[in-house]
DOFITOR-303724 format. One line per field, with one value per residue (C-alpha): x, z, y. Coordinates in Angstrom, 2 decimals. Layout:
DOFITOR-303724
px = c(X, ...)
pz = c(Z, ...)
py = c(Y, ...)
This chain:
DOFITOR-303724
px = c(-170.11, -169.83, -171.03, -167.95, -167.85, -168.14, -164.88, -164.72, -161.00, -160.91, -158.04, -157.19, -154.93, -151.60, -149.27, -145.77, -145.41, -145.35, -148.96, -149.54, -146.76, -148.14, -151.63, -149.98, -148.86, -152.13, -153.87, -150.98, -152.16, -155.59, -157.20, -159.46, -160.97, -162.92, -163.27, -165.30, -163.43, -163.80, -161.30, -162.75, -159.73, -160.73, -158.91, -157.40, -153.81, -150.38, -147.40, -148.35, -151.47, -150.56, -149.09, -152.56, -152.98, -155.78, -157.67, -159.61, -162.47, -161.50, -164.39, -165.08, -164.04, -166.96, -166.47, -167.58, -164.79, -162.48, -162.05, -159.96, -156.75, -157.93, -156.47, -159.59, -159.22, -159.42, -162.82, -164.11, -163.52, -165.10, -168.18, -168.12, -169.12, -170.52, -167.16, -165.03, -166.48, -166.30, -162.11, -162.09, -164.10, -161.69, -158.29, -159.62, -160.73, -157.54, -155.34, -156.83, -157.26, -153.66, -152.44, -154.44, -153.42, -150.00, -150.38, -147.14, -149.25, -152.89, -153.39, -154.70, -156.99, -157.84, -158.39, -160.77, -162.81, -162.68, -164.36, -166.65, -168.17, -168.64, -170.39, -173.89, -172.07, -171.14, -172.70, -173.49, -172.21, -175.36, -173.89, -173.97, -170.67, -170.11, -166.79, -165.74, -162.22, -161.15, -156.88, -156.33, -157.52, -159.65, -161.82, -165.44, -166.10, -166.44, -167.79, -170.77, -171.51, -170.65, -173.34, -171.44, -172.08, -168.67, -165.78, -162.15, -160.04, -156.00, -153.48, -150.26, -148.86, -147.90, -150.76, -149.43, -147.43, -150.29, -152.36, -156.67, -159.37, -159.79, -163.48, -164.32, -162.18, -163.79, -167.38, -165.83, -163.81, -166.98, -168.36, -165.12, -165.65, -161.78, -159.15, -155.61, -152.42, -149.29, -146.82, -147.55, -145.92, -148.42, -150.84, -149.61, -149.09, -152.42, -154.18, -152.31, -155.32, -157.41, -157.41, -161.49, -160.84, -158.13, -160.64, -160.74, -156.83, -155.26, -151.55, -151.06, -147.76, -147.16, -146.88, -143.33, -142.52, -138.48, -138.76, -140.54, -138.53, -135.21, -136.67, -137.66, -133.67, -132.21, -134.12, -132.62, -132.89, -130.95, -129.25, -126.46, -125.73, -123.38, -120.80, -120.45, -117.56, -118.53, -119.96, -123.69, -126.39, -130.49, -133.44, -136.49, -139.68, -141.58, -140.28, -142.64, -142.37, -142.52, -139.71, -137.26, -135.65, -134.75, -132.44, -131.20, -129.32, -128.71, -126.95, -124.92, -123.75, -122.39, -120.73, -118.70, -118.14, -116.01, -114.18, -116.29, -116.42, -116.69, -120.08, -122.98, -126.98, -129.45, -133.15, -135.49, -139.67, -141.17, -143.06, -144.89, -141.48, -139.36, -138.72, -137.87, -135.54, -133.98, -133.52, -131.59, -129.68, -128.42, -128.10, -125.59, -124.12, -124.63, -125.76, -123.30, -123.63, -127.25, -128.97, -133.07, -133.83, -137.66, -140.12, -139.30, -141.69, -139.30, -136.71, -135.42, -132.19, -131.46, -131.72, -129.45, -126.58, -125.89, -123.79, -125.67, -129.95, -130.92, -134.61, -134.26, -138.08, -139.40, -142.68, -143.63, -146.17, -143.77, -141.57, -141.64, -138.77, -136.80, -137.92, -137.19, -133.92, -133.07, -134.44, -131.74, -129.26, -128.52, -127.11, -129.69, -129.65, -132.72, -133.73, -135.15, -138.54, -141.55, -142.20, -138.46, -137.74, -140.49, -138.90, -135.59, -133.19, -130.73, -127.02, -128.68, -130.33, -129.80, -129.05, -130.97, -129.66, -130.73, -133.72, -131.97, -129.70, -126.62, -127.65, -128.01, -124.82, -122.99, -125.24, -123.72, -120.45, -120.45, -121.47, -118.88, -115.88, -116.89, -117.15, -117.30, -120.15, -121.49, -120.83, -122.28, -125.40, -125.51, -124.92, -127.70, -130.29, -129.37, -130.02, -133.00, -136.47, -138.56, -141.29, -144.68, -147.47, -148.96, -150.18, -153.11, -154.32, -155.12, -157.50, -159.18, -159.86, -161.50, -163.62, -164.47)
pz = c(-47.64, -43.61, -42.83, -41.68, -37.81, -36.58, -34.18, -32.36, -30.62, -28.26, -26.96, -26.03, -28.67, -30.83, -28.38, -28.75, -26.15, -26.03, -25.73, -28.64, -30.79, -29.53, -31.28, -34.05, -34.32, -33.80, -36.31, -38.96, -38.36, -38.66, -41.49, -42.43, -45.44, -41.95, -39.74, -40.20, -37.42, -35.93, -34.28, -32.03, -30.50, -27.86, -29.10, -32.77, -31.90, -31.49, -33.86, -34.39, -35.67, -39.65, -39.00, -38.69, -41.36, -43.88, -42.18, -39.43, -39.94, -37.86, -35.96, -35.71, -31.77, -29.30, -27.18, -24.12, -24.33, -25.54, -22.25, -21.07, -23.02, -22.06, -18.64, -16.83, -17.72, -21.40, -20.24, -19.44, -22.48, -24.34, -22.56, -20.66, -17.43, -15.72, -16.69, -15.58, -12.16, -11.74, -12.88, -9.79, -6.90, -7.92, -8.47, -4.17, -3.48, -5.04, -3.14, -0.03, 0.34, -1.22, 2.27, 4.78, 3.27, 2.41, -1.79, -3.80, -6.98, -6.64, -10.04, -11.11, -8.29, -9.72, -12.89, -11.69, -9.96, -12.91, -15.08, -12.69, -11.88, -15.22, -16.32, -16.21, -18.47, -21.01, -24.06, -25.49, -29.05, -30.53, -33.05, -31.33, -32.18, -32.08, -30.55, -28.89, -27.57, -25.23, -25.07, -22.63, -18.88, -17.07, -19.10, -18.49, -21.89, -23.58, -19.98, -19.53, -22.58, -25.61, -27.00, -27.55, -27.66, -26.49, -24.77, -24.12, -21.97, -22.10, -19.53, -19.94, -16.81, -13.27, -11.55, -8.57, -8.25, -8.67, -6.20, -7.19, -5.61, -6.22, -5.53, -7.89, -10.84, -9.85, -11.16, -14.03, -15.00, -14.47, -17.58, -19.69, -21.21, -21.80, -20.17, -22.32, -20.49, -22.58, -20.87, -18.90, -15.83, -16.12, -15.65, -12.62, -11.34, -12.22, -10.80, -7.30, -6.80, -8.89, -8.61, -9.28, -12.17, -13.27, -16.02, -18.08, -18.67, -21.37, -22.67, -26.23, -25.98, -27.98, -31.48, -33.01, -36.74, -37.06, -41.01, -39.86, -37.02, -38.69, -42.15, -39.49, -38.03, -41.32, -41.67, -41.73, -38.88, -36.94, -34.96, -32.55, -31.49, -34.78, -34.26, -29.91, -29.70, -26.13, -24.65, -25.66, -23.73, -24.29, -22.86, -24.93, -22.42, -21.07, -18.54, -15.60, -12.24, -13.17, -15.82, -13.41, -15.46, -11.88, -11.25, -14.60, -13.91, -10.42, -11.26, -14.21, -11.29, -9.68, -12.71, -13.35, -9.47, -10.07, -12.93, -16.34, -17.77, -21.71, -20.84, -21.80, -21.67, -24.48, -23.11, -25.68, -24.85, -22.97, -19.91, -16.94, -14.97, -17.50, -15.42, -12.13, -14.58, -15.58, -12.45, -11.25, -14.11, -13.66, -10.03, -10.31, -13.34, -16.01, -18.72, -21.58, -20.81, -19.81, -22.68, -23.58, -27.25, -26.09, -28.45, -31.56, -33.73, -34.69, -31.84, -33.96, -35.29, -32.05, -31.07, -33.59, -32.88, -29.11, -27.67, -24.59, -24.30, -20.85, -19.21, -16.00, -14.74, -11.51, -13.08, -16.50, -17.84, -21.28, -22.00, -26.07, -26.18, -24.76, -27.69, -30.47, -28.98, -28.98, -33.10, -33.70, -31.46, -29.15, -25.97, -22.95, -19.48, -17.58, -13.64, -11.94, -11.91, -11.70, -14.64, -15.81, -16.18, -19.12, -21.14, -21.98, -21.02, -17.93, -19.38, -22.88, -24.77, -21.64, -18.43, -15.58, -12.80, -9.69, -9.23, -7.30, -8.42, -7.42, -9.62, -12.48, -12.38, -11.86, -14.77, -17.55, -15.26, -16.12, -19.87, -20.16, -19.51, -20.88, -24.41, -24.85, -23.09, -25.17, -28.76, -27.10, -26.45, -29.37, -31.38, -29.71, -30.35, -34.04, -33.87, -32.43, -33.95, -32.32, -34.62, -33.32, -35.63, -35.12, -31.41, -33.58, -33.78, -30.11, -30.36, -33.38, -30.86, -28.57, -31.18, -33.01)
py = c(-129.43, -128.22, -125.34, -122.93, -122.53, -119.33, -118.01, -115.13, -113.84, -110.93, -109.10, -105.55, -104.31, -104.84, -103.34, -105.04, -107.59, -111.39, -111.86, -109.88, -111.47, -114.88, -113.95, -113.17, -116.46, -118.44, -116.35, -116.99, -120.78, -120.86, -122.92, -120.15, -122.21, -124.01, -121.49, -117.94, -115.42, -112.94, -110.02, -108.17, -105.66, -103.69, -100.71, -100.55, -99.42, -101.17, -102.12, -105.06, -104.24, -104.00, -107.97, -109.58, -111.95, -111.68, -114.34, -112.74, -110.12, -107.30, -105.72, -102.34, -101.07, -100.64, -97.00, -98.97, -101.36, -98.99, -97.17, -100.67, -98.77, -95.07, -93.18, -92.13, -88.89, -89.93, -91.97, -88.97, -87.54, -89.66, -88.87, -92.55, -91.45, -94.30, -96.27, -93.69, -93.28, -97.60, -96.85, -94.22, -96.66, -99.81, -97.84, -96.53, -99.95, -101.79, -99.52, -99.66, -103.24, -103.57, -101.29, -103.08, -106.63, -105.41, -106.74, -105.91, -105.31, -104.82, -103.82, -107.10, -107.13, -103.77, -104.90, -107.36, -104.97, -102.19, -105.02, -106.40, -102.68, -101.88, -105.07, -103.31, -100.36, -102.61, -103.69, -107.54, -108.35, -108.92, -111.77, -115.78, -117.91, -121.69, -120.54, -117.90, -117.30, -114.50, -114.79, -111.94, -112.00, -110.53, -112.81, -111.07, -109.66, -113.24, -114.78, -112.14, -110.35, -112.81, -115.62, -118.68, -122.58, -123.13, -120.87, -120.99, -118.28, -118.30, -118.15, -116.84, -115.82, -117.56, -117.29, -118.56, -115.07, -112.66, -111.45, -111.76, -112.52, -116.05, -116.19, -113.25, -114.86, -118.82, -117.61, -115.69, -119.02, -121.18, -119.04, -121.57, -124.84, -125.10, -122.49, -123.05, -122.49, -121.66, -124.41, -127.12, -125.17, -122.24, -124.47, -126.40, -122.66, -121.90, -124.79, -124.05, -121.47, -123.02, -126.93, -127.35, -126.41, -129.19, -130.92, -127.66, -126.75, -128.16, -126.76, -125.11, -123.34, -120.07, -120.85, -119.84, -119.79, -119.84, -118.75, -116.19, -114.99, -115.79, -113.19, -110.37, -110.71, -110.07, -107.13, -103.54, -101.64, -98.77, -100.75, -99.09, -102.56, -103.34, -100.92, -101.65, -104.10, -105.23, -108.20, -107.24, -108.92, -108.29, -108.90, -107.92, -107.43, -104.82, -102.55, -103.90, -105.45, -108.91, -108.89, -107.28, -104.90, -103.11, -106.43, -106.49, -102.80, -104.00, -106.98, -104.97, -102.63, -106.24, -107.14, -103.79, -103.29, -106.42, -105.18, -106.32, -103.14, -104.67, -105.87, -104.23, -104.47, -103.26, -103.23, -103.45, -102.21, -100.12, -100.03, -97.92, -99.21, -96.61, -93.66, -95.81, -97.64, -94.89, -92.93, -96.33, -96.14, -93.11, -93.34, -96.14, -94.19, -97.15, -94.77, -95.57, -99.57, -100.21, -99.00, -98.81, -99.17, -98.41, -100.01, -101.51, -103.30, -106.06, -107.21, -109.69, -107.86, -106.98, -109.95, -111.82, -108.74, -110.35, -111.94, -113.12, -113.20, -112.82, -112.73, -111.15, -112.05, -112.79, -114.22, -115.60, -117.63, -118.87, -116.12, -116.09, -114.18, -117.14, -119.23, -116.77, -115.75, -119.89, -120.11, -117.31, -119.78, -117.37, -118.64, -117.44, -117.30, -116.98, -116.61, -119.42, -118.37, -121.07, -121.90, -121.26, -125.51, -125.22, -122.65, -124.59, -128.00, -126.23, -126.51, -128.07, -125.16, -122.48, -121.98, -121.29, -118.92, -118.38, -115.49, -113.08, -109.77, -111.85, -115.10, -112.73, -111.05, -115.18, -116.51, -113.63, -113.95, -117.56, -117.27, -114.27, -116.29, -119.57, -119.36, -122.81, -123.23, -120.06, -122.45, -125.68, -123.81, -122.40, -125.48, -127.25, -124.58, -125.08, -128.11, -128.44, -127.33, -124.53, -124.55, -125.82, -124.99, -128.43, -127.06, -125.48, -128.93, -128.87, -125.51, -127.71, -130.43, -128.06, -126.05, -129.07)
């Protein structure tokens, strides 16, 4: 009989987001009768935390690591000094370098630096893998401090969109044997920056299960969705830059300025964008038709109530909203970001719109009045399967 191989997944936490939901979904697939793993969360919090299958051992945190979900006050707290003072040099560092070079976001560039610093403040896990996976960059825990015959980071984001420093992120991929990008678009995107690295990607899109997804819709929830007799669009994503809730509300200002006023938006998550979101809100006085539902631990019901699923990004790696909102055949319209052409078939299962304020309010314009286009949509996300579970197969290939 083989000897089980021994796994180990990192990630931060089970915070509700797409990321975290796409875990989810790998660990539901894992043949654990072959495969000994390990969880190791940086912090033990999130909503989705009492969804992890029985599979995985779940670790016990590590203080050091910890501090990676803690404010810096809160790292000093905790008595993590050393940490805490490498949070205050990169957040000064970040932000100067982001003036001077004029960076729209330098928080991943800060993030890069908060985990490089702290590298000699942070512990090894003592126990050696044959595998180890780390499925949330920065990748440095399972680069530096992890003993493992073999290694595998994830991408799920557009890399060509976010501002690092390449050189610093080159020697922490180098650590990889395989780097797995959700959609074959991420990982053109990703090998824009990175193109010495084109032997080591290999795709494995976010696995979806539609009995799964299509259970968690019929589930009972309060809902305020169910008794609004509008045109009710959604978009379930955090309330951050990148999935442009800010042009979402814009482009709903567009729409009633020209005289839609039975359409509204429900916003469901949560985000550090919420109180800019809200002041827009109720600047352009949209308060009793752009609504946020904040967090909610299953979007699915939500989901199912609409008439219209929209994903108002500017940057995504896969969206797996998209997907879900397609299992419950919803009709979606999404921006044209660049990896939008691998989320769906334009005019087939969706419909791309152009990646502006002005192509979001003419893509729900355009699925408002056409409710025929609405049903075909529809009718060809029924029939066509979602479900993927056999991309597990690929991570087998790679571990085995």
């Amino acid at each position: 009989m083989n000897k089980k191989k021994k796994i180990l997944i990192t990630s931060f936490d089970m915070a509700i987001g797409g990321v975290e939901r796409s875990l989810l979904g790998m660990l539901s697939q894992i043949d654990y009768s072959k495969y000994d793993v390990d969880l190791l969360l940086f912090k033990h919090e999130g909503e989705f935390l009492p969804l992890l299958p029985k599979g995985p051992s779940l670790l016990q945190e590590i203080p050091q690591y910890a501090t990676f979900r803690k404010s810096i006050g809160e790292t000093l707290k905790a008595k993590q000094y050393s940490i805490a003072l490498t949070r205050i040099l990169s957040k000064f560092h970040a932000d100067l370098t982001g003036r001077v070079k004029r960076i729209a976001e330098p928080g991943y560039y800060q993030m890069q630096l908060m985990w490089k610093n702290a590298l000699p403040f942070l512990p090894k896990l003592k126990k050696e893998y044959d595998v180890a996976i780390s499925y949330l960059w920065p990748h440095y825990f399972v680069g530096e401090k992890v003993r493992a015959k073999k290694k595998i980071a994830w991408i799920h984001t557009d890399y060509s969109t976010v501002d690092t420093n390449v050189k610093m992120d080159l020697k922490m991929w180098n650590k990889f044997d395989h780097i797995a990008a959700v959609s074959d678009a991420c990982r053109q995107s990703f090998l824009t920056k990175y193109r010495q690295l084109r032997n080591k990607v290999v795709v494995i899109e976010n696995i979806t299960s539609p009995d799964f997804i299509r259970k968690m819709a019929d589930e009972a929830v309060d809902n305020p969705m169910i008794h609004d007799n509008r045109f009710k669009v959604v978009t379930v994503a955090r309330l951050s830059h990148a999935k442009g809730i800010d042009q979402a509300v814009n482009a709903l200002k567009k729409l009633k300025d020209k005289g839609y006023d039975d359409i509204c938006w429900y916003v469901v998550g949560y985000g550090g964008d919420e109180p800019m979101v809200k002041d827009l809100i109720k600047e352009l006085k949209l308060e009793d038709c752009f609504i946020l539902l904040g967090k909610q631990t299953n979007p699915y019901p939500f989901m199912k109530t609409c008439d219209l699923y929209v994903q108002p990004s500017r940057y995504e790696g896969k969206a797996v909203t998209v997907a879900e909102a397609q299992i419950l055949s919803k009709p979606v319209v999404i921006t044209n970001y660049t990896t939008a052409k691998s989320q769906l078939k334009d005019g087939f299962d969706g419909y791309i719109t152009e990646l502006s304020v002005e192509g979001l309010a003419d893509g729900i314009e355009k699925a408002y009045k056409d409710p025929g286009m609405r049903n075909e949509l529809m009718n060809n996300c029924r029939e066509t399967k979602y479900g993927n579970s056999s991309e597990i197969e690929k991570l087998y290939a790679m571990i085995d």
